[in-house]
C-alpha distance (Angstrom), angle and dihedral (degrees) to the residues before:
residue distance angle dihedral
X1 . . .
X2 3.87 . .
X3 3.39 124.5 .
X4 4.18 104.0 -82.2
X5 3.78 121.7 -137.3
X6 4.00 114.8 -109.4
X7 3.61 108.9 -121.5
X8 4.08 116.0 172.9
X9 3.77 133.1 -178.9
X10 3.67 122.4 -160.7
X11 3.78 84.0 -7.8
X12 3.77 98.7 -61.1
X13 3.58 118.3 115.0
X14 4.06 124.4 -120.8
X15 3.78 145.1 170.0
X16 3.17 130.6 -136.9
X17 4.14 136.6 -124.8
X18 3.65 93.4 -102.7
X19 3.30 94.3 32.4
X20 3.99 88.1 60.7
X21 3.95 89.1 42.5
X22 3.96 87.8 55.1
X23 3.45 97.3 50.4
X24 4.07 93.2 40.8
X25 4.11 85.9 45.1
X26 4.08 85.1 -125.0
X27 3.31 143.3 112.0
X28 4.31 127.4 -75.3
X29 4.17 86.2 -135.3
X30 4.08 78.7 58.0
X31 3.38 96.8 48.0
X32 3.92 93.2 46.1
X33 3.75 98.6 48.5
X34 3.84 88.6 47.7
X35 4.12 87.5 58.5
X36 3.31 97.4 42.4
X37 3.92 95.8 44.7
X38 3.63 83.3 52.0
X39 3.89 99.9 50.3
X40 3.84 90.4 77.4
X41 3.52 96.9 55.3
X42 3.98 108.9 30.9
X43 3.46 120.9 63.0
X44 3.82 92.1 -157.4
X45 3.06 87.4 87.7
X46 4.04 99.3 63.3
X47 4.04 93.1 95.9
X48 4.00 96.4 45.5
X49 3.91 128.5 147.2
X50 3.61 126.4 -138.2
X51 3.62 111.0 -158.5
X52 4.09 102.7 -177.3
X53 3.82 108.1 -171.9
X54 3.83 100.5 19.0
């Protein structure tokens, strides 16, 4: 995996869809539908972020 970029918001560190899909050597669409298919049965998920356009 290459080095990844730090991005923060409000001080809290995240990752991005492609950068996920670089480091898993996948596709974003792959990454997406695996959140998303997830969000229905993980409650982790109840305090997400989207950051469109970062």
């Amino acid at each position: 995996m290459q080095s990844l970029a730090i991005t923060e918001d409000k001080g809290i560190r995240v990752l991005s869809t492609q950068q996920l899909a670089d480091g898993y050597e996948t596709d974003k669409k792959i990454i997406s539908n695996n959140f998303n298919r997830s969000l229905t049965s993980c409650k982790i998920f109840k305090d997400r972020k989207s950051l469109a356009g970062v």
